[in-house]
C-alpha positions in Angstrom: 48.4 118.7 -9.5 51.3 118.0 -7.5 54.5 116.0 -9.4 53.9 112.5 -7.4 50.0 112.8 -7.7 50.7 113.2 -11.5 53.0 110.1 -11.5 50.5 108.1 -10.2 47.9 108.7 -12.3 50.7 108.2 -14.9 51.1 104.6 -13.9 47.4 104.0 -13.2 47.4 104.3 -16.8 50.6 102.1 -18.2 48.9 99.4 -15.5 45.0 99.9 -17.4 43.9 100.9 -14.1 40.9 103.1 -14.0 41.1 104.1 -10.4 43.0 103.5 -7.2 41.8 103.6 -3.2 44.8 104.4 -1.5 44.4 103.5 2.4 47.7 103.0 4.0 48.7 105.9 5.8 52.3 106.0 4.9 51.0 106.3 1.1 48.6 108.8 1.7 51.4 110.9 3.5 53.6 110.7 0.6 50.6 111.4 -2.3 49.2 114.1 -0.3 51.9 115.6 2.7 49.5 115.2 5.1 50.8 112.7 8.3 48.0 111.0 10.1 47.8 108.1 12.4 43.7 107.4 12.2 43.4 104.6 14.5 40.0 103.0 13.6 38.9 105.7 11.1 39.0 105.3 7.1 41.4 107.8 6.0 42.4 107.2 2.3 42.7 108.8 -1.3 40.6 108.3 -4.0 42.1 108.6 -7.8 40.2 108.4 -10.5 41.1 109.1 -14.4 40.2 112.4 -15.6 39.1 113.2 -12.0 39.8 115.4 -9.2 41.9 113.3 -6.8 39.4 113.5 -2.9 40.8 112.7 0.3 38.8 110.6 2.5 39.0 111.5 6.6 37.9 112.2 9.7 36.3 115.9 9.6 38.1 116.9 12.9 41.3 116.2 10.6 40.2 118.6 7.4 41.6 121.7 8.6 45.0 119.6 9.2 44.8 118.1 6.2 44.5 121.7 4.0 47.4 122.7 6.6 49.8 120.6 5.2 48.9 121.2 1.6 46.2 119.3 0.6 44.1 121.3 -1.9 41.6 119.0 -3.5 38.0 117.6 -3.0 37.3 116.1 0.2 34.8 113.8 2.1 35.2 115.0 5.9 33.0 112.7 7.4 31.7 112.9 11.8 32.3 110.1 13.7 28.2 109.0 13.6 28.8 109.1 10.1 29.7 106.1 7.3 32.5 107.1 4.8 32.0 104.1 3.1 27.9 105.7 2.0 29.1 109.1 1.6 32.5 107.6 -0.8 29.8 105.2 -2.7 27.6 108.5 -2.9 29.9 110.5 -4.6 31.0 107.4 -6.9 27.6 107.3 -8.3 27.3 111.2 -9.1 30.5 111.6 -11.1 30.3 110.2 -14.3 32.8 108.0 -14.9 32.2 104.7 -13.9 36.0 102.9 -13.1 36.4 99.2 -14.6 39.2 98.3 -12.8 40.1 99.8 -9.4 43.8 99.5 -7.5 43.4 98.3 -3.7 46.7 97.9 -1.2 45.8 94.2 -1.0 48.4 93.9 1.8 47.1 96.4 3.6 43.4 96.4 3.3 41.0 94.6 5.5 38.6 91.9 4.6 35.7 94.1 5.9 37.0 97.3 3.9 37.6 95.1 1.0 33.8 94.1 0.9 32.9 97.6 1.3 34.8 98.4 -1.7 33.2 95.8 -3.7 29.8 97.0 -3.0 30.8 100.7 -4.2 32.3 99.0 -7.3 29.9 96.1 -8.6 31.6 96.0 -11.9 34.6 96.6 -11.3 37.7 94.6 -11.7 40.0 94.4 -8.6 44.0 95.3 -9.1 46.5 94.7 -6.6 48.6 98.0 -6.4 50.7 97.1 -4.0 53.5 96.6 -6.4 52.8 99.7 -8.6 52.5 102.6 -5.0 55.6 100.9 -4.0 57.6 101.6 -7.0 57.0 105.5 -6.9 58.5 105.6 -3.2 61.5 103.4 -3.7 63.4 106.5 -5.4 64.1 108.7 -3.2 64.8 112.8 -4.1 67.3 115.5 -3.3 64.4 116.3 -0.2 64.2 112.8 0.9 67.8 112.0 1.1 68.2 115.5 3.1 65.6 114.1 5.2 66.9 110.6 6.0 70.6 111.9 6.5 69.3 113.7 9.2 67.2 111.0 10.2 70.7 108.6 10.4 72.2 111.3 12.0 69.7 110.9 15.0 69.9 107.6 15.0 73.6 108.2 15.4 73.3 109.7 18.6 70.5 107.1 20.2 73.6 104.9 19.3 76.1 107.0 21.1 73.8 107.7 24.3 72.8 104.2 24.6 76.7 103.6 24.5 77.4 106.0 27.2 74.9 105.0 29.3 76.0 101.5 29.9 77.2 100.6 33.5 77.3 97.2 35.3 73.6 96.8 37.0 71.4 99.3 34.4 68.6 97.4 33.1 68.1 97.0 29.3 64.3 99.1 30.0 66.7 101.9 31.7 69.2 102.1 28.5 65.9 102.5 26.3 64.6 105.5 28.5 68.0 106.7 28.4 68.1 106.4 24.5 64.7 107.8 24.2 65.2 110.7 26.5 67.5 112.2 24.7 66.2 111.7 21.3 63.1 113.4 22.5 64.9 116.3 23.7 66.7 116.8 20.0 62.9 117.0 18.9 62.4 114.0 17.1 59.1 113.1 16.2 59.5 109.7 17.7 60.8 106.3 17.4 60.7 104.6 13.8 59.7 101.2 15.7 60.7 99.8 19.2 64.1 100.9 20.9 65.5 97.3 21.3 68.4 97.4 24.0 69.2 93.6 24.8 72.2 91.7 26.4 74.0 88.7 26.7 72.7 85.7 25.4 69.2 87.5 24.8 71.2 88.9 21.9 70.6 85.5 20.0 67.2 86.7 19.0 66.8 88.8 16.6 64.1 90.7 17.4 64.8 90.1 21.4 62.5 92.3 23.5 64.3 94.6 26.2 63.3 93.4 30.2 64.8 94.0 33.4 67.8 92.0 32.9 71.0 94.1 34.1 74.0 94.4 32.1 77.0 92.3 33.6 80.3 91.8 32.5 80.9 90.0 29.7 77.9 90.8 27.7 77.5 91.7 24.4 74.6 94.6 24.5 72.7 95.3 20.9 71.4 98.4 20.3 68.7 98.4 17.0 67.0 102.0 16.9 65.6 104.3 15.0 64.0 107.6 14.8 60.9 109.8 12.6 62.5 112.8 11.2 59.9 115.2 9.0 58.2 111.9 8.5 61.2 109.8 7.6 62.7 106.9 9.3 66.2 105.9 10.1 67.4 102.0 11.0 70.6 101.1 12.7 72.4 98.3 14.9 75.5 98.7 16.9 76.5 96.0 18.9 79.1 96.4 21.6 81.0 94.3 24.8 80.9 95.2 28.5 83.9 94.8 30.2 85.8 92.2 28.1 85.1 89.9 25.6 85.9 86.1 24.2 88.3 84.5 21.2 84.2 83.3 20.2 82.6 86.7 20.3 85.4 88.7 19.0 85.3 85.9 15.9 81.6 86.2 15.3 82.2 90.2 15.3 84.5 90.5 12.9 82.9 88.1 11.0 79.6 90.1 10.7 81.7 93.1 10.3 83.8 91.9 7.1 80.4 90.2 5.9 78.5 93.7 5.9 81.6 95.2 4.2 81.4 92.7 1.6 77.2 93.8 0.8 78.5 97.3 1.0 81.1 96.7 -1.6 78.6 94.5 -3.6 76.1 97.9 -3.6 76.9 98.7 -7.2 74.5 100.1 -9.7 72.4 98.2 -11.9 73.5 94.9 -9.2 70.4 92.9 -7.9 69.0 93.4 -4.8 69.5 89.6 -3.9 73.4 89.6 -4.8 73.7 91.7 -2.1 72.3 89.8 0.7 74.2 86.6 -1.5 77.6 88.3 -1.0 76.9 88.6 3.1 75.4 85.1 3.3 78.7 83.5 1.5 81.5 84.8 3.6 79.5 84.3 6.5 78.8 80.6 5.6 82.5 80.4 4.7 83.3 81.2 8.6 81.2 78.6 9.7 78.3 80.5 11.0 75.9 80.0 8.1 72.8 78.7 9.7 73.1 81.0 12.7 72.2 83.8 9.8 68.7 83.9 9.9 67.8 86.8 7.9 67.4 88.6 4.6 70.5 91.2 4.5 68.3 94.3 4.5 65.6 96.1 3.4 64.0 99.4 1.7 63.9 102.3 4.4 61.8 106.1 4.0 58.4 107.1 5.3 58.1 103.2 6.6 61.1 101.4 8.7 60.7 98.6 6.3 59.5 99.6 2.7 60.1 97.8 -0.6 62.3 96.2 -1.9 63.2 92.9 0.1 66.8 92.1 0.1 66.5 88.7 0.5 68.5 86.4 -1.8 65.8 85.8 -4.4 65.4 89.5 -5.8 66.1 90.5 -8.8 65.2 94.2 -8.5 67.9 96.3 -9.8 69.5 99.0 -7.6 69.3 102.6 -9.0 70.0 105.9 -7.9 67.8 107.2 -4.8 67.3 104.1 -3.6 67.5 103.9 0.0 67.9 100.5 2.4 69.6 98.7 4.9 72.3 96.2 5.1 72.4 94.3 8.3 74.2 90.8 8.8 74.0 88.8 11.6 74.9 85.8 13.8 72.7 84.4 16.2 74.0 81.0 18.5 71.0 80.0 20.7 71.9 80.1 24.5 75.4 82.1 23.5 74.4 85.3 22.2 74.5 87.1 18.5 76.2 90.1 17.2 74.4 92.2 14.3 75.7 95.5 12.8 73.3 97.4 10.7 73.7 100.5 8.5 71.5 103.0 6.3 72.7 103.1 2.5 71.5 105.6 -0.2 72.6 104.8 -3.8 73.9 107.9 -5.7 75.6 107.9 -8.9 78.3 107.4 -7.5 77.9 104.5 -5.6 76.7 103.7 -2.9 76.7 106.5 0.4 77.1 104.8 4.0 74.3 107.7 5.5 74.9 106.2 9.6 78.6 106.9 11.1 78.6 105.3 14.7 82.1 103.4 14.5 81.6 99.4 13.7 85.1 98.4 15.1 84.5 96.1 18.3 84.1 98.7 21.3 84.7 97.2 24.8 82.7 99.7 27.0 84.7 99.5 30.6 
């Protein structure tokens, strides 16, 4: 049985928790290595106490599946086939009958959820959302090899966007130019959407890339990220064209001296939520707090955004091998916003900065 497998079924117990239907890809990648995007099709594991663990997919996938490592029971099912029958079939043989079974309640369907229910008539249902999430938030010695690397690409996306900037490109032609590149270092692909944005589209936060050309006097925001081995990397940069105002160079070094201050707050043992509270103060302090429209960061590995939320509120305790982002921000509607975003990995130590690109104000001529 493989070390996270066995911590799972370790915490199935300590939770009472009979058995567990995991479903969301990301979490079956991390319980059983093997990376699968199934579109429509059910792909999940199945854990059971005092069972053999069997992985539930497509059987034009088994082969994959055993490829990457997976050496346990299976239910390969054809496309004219129902999983959900042949998963209630072999419920019914084995002779343990769960009490309680753990579903992704997040991440489930209502129609998948009812299927579940009819396997399981007796069956108490347990949200697990909570208790999955807790076995990814500490990363390993792999993991944080992994998303080093993965910053390091994200790096250069940075960089080539950067370069790439010229009065009259389009915001779509930056994100080719970004993407290009980062498909010729071999990455797997892009953790989520290359944004590339300018000008006052950069009050948005999650502004969508168009046709508009970069002019002067733009502030252009770069938020990328790439797959490496199955990890993700997150990062903002946010630069001028051409020159800059006494109002933008303000709102930088605001959000610059803000993100240092959640950096410096990354100790040990401190909440999650005094984090994104350290940010939010200084940044209220300079005027701009309801333009900050955030939470300060959030949990980063297999997923872009995993647990924990670093919003204000959490109490969650930062340990070693904990991996997130920190990423203030000020948005003024019709003006424009500035955001500068960076991958941290708690050691021992402290806390590691894992993405380099320089955060001092660059005026790109």
């Amino acid at each position: 049985m493989t070390e996270r497998l066995n911590n799972l079924y370790e915490q199935m117990k300590s939770n009472d928790m009979d058995s567990i239907l995991v479903t969301s890809p990301a979490n079956v990648y991390y319980l059983s290595n093997y990376n699968s995007d199934p579109h429509e099709r059910v792909l999940a594991i199945y854990l059971c106490q005092n069972e053999e663990p069997v992985l539930i997919l497509p059987a034009m996938e088994e082969e994959d599946a055993k490829n990457a490592g997976w050496e346990f029971s299976t239910i390969a099912y054809y496309d004219h086939e129902d999983p959900w029958k042949l998963f209630g079939d072999l419920v019914q043989k084995r002779n343990k009958k769960p009490q309680s079974i753990g579903l992704e309640t997040n991440q489930i369907t209502l129609e998948r959820y009812n299927k579940v229910k009819q396997i399981f008539t007796q069956a108490e249902i347990i949200n697990a959302e909570e208790l999955l999430a807790s076995l990814r938030v500490i990363k390993n010695k792999k993991e944080y090899t992994l998303l080093k690397q993965a910053a390091a690409l994200a790096d250069l996306g940075v960089e080539t966007g950067v370069k790439a900037i010229r009065e009259g490109i389009t915001e779509y032609e930056l994100v080719a130019e970004i993407e290009y590149k980062l498909k010729k270092e071999g990455v797997q692909g892009m953790s989520f959407a290359t944004t590339a944005i300018s000008g006052a589209k950069t009050a948005s936060p999650h502004g969508t890339p168009g046709n508009k050309k970069i002019e002067k006097g733009d502030m252009v925001l770069f938020d990328l990220g790439v797959i490496y081995e199955g990890y993700c990397s997150d990062i903002t940069r946010t630069v001028a064209f051409k020159s800059v105002t006494d109002e933008q160079q303000k709102i930088y070094d605001t959000v610059k001296v803000a993100q240092q201050k959640a950096i410096d707050a990354s100790q040990l043992g401190t909440a999650t939520g005094e984090i994104d509270k350290a940010a939010r103060r200084y940044i209220e302090q300079a005027g701009y707090g309801e333009y900050f429209k955030h939470r300060i960061g959030h949990g980063l590995g297999i997923e872009t955004h995993e647990y924990p939320s670093m919003h204000e509120n959490n109490k969650l305790e930062l340990k070693a091998g904990m991996c997130y982002t920190i990423e203030p921000g000020i948005y003024v509607p019709g003006q424009g916003g500035v955001r500068i975003e960076d991958m941290i990995f708690m050691t021992e130590k402290g806390a590691e900065i894992l993405t380099e690109s320089p955060k001092e104000l660059r005026i790109i001529d």
